[in-house]
Structure formats: C-alpha cells, structure tokens
N, C-alpha and C positions, 0 to 999 in steps of 0.2 A: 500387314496393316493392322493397326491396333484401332480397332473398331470402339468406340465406349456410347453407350447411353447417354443421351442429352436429353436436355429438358422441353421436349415438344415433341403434341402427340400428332402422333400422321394419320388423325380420324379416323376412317373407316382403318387403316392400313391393321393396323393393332391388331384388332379382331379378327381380319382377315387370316392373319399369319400366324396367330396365336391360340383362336379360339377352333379348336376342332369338330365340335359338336355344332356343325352350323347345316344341318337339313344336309347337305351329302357325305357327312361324314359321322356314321353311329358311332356314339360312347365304345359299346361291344366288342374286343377285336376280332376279327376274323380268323378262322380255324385254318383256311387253306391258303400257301404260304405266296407271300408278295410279289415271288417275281414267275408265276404262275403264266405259261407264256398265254398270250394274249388268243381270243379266237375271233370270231368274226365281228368286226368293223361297221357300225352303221352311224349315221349322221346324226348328230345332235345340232338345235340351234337353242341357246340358254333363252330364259326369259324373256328378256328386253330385245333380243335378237343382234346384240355385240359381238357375240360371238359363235363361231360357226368350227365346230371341230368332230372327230370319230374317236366313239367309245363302244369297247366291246359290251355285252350283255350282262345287265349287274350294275355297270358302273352307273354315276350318277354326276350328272355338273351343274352347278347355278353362278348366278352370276349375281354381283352389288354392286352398287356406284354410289361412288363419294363425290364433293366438288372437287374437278379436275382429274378425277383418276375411273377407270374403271377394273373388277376384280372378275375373274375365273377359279371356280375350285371345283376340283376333280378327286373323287377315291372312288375305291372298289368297294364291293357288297359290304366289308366288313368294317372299313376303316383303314386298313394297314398300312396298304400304297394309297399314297396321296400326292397331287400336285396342284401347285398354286399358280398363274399366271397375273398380273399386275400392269396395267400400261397408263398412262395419263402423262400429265406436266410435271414438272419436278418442280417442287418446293423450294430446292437448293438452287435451282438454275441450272447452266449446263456445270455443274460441279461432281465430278462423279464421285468422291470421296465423300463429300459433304451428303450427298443424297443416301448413299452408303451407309451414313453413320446414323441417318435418322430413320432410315428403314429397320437397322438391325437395334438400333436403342430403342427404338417402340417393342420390337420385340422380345429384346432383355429383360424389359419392366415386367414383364409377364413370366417370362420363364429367368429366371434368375440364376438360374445355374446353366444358360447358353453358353456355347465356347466353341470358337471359331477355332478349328483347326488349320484351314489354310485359304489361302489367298493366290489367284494368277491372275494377272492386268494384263490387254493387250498393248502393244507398244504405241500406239495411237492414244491411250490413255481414256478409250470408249467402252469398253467392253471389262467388267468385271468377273471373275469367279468367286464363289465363298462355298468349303464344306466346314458342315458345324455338325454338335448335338445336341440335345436339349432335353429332357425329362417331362413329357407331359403326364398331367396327374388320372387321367384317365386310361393311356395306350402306354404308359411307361417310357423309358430308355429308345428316344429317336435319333435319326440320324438325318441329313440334308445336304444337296447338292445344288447351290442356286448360282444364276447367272443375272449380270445386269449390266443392260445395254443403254446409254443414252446418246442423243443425236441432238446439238442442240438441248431442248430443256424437254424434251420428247423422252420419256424411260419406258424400258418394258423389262420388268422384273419376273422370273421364273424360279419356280423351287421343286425338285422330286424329293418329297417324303418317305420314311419308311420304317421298319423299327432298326435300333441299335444291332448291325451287322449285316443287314437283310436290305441294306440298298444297292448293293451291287447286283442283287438279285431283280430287284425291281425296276435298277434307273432304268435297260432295256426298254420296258413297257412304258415309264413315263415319260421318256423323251419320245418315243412315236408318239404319244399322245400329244404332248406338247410343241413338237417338229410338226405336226398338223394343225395346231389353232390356226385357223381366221377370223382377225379381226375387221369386225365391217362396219363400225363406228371408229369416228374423228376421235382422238383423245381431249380436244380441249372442250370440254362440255359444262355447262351446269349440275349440282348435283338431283335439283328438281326435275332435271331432263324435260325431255317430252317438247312438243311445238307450239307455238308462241298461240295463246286462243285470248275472248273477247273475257275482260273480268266480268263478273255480272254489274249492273247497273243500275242507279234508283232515278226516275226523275226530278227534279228542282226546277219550280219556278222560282223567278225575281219578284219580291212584294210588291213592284209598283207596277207586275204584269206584265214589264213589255219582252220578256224574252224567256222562256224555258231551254230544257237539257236535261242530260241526262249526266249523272259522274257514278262513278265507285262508291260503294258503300265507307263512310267513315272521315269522307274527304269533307273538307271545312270549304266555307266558300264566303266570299268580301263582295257585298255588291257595291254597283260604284256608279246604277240609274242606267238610264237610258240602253238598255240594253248588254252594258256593259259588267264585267265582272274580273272577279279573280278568284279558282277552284283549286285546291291542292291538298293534298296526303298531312299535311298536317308537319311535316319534316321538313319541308320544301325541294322535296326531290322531283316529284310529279306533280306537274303543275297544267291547268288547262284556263285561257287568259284571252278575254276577249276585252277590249279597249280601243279609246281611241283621245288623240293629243292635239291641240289646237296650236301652230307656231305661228310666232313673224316671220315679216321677211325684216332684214336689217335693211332695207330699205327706207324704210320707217324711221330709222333713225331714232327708236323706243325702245326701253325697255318695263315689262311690267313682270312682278313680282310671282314667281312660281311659274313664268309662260318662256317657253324655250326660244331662242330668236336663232335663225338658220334660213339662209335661199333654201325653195324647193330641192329635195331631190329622189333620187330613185327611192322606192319602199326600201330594199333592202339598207341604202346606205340610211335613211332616218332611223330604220330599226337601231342600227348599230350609232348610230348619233345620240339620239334619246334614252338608247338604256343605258351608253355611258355616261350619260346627264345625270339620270337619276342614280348612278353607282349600284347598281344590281348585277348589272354584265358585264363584264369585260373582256379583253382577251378576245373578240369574237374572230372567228376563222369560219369563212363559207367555204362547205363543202361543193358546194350548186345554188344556181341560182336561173330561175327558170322565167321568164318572163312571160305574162299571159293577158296580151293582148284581147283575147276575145271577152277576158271578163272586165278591161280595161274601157271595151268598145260599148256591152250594155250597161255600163255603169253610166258611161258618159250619153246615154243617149234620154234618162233621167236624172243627170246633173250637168248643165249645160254652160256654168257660171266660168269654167275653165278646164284644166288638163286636168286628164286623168290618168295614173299610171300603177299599172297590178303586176306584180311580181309573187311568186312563193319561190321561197329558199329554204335550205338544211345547212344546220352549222353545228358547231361548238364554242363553248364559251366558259369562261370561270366566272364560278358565282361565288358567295361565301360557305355554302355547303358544297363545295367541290365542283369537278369538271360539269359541263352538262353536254347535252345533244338537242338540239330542239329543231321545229318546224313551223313557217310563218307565213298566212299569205295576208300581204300588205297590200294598204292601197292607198296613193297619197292622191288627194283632190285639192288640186292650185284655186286659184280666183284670177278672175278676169286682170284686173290692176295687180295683182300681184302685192298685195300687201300683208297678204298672210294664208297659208293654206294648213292640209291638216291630214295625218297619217291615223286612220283606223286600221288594227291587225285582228287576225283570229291566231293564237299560239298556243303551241304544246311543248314541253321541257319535262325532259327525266335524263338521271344521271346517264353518262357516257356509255358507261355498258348495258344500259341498261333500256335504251331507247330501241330497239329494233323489238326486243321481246314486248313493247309495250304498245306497238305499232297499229295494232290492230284495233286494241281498243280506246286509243285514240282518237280513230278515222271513226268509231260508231259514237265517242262523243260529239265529235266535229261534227258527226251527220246529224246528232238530236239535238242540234240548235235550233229556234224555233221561235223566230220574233213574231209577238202576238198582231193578232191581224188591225183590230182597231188601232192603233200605236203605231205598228208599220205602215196604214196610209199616210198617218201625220211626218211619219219619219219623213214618206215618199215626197211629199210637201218643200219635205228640206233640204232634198238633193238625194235622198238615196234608196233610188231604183231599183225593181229586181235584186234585192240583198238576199231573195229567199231562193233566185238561182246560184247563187255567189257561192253558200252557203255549201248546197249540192255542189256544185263543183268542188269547191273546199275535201268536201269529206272523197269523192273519189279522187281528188290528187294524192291525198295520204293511203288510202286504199292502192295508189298507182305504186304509189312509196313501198309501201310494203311488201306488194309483191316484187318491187326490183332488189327492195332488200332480202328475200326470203332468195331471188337468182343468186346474186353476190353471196351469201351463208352457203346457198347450195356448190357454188363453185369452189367458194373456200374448206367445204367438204369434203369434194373430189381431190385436193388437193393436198388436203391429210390424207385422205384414204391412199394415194400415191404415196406419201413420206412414210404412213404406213407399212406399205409394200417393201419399201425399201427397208424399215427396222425386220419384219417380218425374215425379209433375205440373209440378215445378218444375223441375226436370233438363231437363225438355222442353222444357217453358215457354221459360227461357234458351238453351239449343241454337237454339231455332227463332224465338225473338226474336220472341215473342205472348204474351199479357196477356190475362186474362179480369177484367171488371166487372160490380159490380151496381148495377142503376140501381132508388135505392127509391122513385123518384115510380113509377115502371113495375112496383110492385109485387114487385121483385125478379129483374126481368129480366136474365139476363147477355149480355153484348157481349164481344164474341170480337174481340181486333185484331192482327193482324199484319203483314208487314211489306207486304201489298198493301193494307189498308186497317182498316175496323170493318164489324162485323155484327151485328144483330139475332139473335141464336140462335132468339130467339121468333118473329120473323116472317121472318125470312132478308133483312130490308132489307140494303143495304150502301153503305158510303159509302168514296168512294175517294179518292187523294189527300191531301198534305198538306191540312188537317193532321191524316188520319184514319189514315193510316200510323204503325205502332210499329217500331221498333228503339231497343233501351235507353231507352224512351221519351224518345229525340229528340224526335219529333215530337207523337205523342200524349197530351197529360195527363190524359184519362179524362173530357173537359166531355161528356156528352148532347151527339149530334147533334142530338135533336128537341125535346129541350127544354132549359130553361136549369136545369142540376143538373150539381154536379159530380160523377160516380161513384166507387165505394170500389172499390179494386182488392184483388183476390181475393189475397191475399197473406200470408192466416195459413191454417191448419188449418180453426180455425172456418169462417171463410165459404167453404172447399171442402167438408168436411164437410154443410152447408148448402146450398150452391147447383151445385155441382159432383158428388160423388160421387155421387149419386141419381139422376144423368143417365142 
C-alpha cells in the first residue's frame, strides 16, 4: 500500500502521534535499554477515566479527546518504549485505506522523512498492519509497529514505539501493555465531553409586564404583547417561543388577510398546519406525541366557551438553518359555534444534534415562565385559567424529557461499550496472532489457536505443531483435529456474542 499525505488535518490525531514531548513522554532519552523486561503490574485509570490499563513502575499514561475520537499514550521513565492507542469514529467511514491514508498523512506532515516499510491486510479487509521509521528531532532514528482495526466507522488504532533497531526488543513489553487496555467510554462522543448541565441564566421581563423568564446570556428576544414572545441565540439555532394564533373555521365562508382559516384540530396537527403557513417549518416528522388531558380538563374548567384540547409532542423538522429537534405543549381552545378557535404553544428548538445536550436548560427556562399577576387575572377574565399550573407542568414534562433522554443515551452506551468489547477481542486477537472456532458437530464447542498450537476450551485437549499452529493463519485453517469438519471461525459479532461473550 502506497500510503501518501493528503490535505486534512485529523486534529488532535497529529499531535498525538507526532508530538513526543506530551507530559508522558520526557525530551531525555532513557539510559536503560527498551525492551527491559517488564516487573510488576499495577492499575492505572488515565484522567478522564476512558481508559483502564496496567503499567509497570516508571511508566506513565494520559489520555486526550478530540471530537469523535479518544487518545492513550504510554512510555517508560525515559521516553524510549512508547505506545500509542487511538479509538473513535472514522472520518473516512467504514474505508480502511482511506482512514489509513489520513492517519499516516497527518503524520508525514510532521515527520517528513516517515517510510512505511510494510503493509499486511486481513482478508476480510478490517484489520490493517503498517511497520515504518521515522526520525524524531529529539529521541532520533525510531522505529514503529501499528495495527488498525475498523468495524463499521468504529477504528481503534495502536502503535508500539521504540528506537531505530531496539523494537523487537521492546514490542514484547508494548503489546502486554496494550493487549491489556480497557476501554470504558462509547467512542462517539463530543470533544467538550462531560454531561449535559443547566447554561447559566439572566432574567427578562416583557415591557408591558405581563410575563417574565429566564434565557441564556447573549440571546436576543422579539416581544409580540400579551404574554407572548420569541427568544433565541441570535443564529436561529436555539430558540425558546411562547405564542399564540387566532384561526377560522371555513365555515365562515371568510377570508381575512394574515388570519389562517382551518376546522379545529389536534395541537399537534395545527402546529404542523401553522408553521407550514408561515414557511418556517417544514418537513415535520413526530417523534411522540403525548396527549394531556389533565391539563386539557383545568384549562377548561376556566374556559368554558368550548373544547379544549392539550397535547405535548417531540419532533423534527427542517428550517432554513438546517435540521431542527424541537418540543411543544399546545393547546387549542374551540368556541361554542364553532366559528373560529385558537392554538397557544410554549416551544423550544435547537439543531438535531444538538437538542438532548440542551435539554435541561430548556426545562429551567420553561420553568421561569412567569405571567405577572395583575395581567394574569385579566388574562383569567378571557378564558385562561390556571396558566400558572400549565406552565409547571410544562417545565416537569421537559424535565420528564430529559431524563428519558439521558435512559436512551445511557442504553446507547451500553451498547458501544459492547461493540467495544467486541473491537477490543479482535485488537487482541490480531496483536497476539490467535483465532477462536466453533466446531458444530461438537455442538458448538470453541477451539482457541495460537501461535503454540489448538485447544479444546471444553476439554483443555491440545494439539501442537504444524499444522495446528496459527499465525495469519499461515498454518492453521480451522479443519477439526478430531474429527473431519471444517470450523467457522469466530470472526463477526454474532458468533462472539454467542459463543464468546458469555464465557
């Protein structure tokens, strides 16, 4: 493979694999020599607590995060033996060459005299090897043995470091180290990390008094009377939007200029009726839609003129600054004759990816809504009762929101950290040049081979010698030593899942 430098830099990645001098790895080199065998073993967990691995006495590891990817780096007292670990999303997608080329072209740029000496691919076309050299200006004439695995757009990239001739001595030591990382964070993260908390907040009244809040510092705000407004970031991405629209019914047989004419119907579908009127929303797709009778029942027991009906929904929708995600509780209040009714909403909108992280302080805007009291008896006057429990409810349904979104992130979690499990198996797997098989005459027994022979996991049999030795499987193709079957080698998810992970 002819690896070449291209024009895009992989952020952190550069530094990571380029810059030696990063807090575990001194300028200095070290006196005593790299492949120095290792002594006793104790647990490290790096910073952030991503990862969880064993380093003898001396050594040192930290850890960085980029957006989408996170980094491990490992050396000894001196600098000499060094390892680098790398796992995130891929930039390239599931493209292992293309990922390849922007890993090792980020770090050409730096070291200019890199040179890849060779290249092995697994035949599945997942699993890469690359050994190079490269001249850093500090530790001189190095040498590198890296692996790179992806699954999916999932990669986890590995390198034992050392000096020019002195990695054979070393890999030893840095593959135990590295055949030992766990990782215990999801690779698709943010590079801000951390959990989703409340922005801080200033409050806002409306000049004609009748309603306060609370927003973000910097956000611009449209008042539009009576309680009503429109609050946002200033880009139109985060948006907090409290309104209300007067319709006919086409009964009427009228039309008047800027007034919507529609039969009643549900909150949610006038949302989606009105904002395609006004051309702001489109596209809208309900995610849920939750209907809330109880706040439908004390509305109507101070507006008595007709129906009343209260829904809150979560959707998406395209606006003209892209996707959005938003949250709404509506309420449409009919009229006796039925000649025209009228949908007030309380609404929040921020981009797609962006609305769960933002969830929370939403719910603490929703909650410091706050129609003034003189104002809200006349409101009361006019049909709308109890707005100030409405209101409360509002803010803990978003609060309910959030925590069911913080279940769902946490499930989809657990759910990396498995596909994790599963890169992890295969990292190793390759590192240490062993193969697991299931043999189904033996009722699903697995066979362990590596590079001293095969073994019976079930009954601890073992067979030695060509041709029960594996590396790259040279030698081994998975036939049953005991009987005449050929074995399915454990090489998806599924059949670790199955005959693996349960172990």
């Amino acid at each position: 493979m002819s690896v070449r430098p291209v024009g895009w830099s992989f952020a952190g990645v550069l530094a990571v694999l380029a810059v030696a001098g990063s807090g575990c790895a001194p300028k200095a080199p070290r006196t005593s020599p790299a492949g120095a065998r290792l002594g006793e073993m104790h647990k490290v967990v790096t910073e952030q607590a991503s990862f969880v691995l064993y380093l003898p006495a001396g050594w040192k590891a930290s850890e960085t995060a980029q957006a989408g990817y996170r980094i491990l780096e490992v050396a000894d007292a001196g600098g000499a033996a060094e390892a680098r670990l790398i796992t995130g999303v891929s930039p390239a997608g599931p493209n292992l060459t293309g990922l390849a080329r922007l890993l090792f072209g980020a770090f050409g740029r730096s070291y200019p005299d890199l040179r890849l000496v060779r290249e092995l691919r697994s035949p599945d076309g997942r699993r890469l090897a690359v050994d190079g050299t490269y001249t850093d200006p500090h530790r001189g004439p190095r040498e590198f043995r890296s692996w790179l695995t992806l699954a999916g757009s999932d990669f986890v990239f590995s390198a034992a470091i050392a000096p020019a001739g002195g990695l054979g001595d070393a890999k030893a030591n840095l593959l135990r180290i590295l055949a030992n990382v766990r990782v215990t964070k999801g690779t698709r993260f943010a590079a801000a990390g951390g959990p989703a908390g409340i922005a801080p907040l200033r409050p806002y009244r409306l000049r004609d008094g009748s309603a306060s809040f609370q927003i973000p510092a910097g956000w611009r705000v449209l008042e539009m009377g009576r309680g009503q407004f429109l609050a946002g970031d200033g880009n139109g991405g985060h948006t907090f939007l409290v309104a209300s629209v007067d319709v006919l019914s086409p009964a009427l047989r009228v039309r008047v200029p800027g007034v919507p004419v529609a039969p009643y119907m549900r909150p949610h579908q006038a949302w989606e009726f009105l904002s395609g009127q006004q051309g702001r929303l489109r596209h809208m797709r309900f995610l849920e839609v939750n209907p809330r009778p109880g706040i439908a029942r004390e509305l109507a027991r101070g507006y008595t003129a007709g129906p009343v009906g209260a829904e809150d929904f979560l959707y998406t929708c395209e606006a003209r600054n892209g996707r959005l995600q938003g949250y709404t509780l509506g309420i449409c209040f009919g009229s006796r004759l039925g000649a025209n009714w009228s949908f007030r909403h309380f609404t929040v909108l921020a981009p797609a990816g962006g609305f769960e992280r933002f969830a929370p302080t939403f719910a603490a805007m929703l909650g410091s809504y706050r129609i003034n009291g003189a104002w809200a008896r006349s409101y009361i006057q006019q049909g709308m009762a109890r707005l100030h429990q409405m209101q409360q409810q509002t803010a803990e349904r978003v609060a309910r929101n959030a925590e069911e979104i913080h279940a769902t992130m946490q499930a989809a979690c657990d759910e990396r950290s498995r596909s994790q499990d599963y890169l992890d198996y295969q990292r190793t797997n390759f590192i240490r040049g062993q193969q697991d098989w299931v043999s189904d005459m033996e009722g699903g027994t697995v066979y362990h081979t590596d590079s001293w022979g095969t073994q019976n996991t079930t009954t601890d049999e073992r067979w030695e010698g060509q041709p029960f030795d594996y590396v790259n499987y040279v030698n081994y193709t998975g036939k049953n030593p005991k009987y005449n079957e050929q074995m399915t080698a454990i090489d998806s998810r599924e059949l670790w899942e199955q005959h693996i992970r349960g172990q």
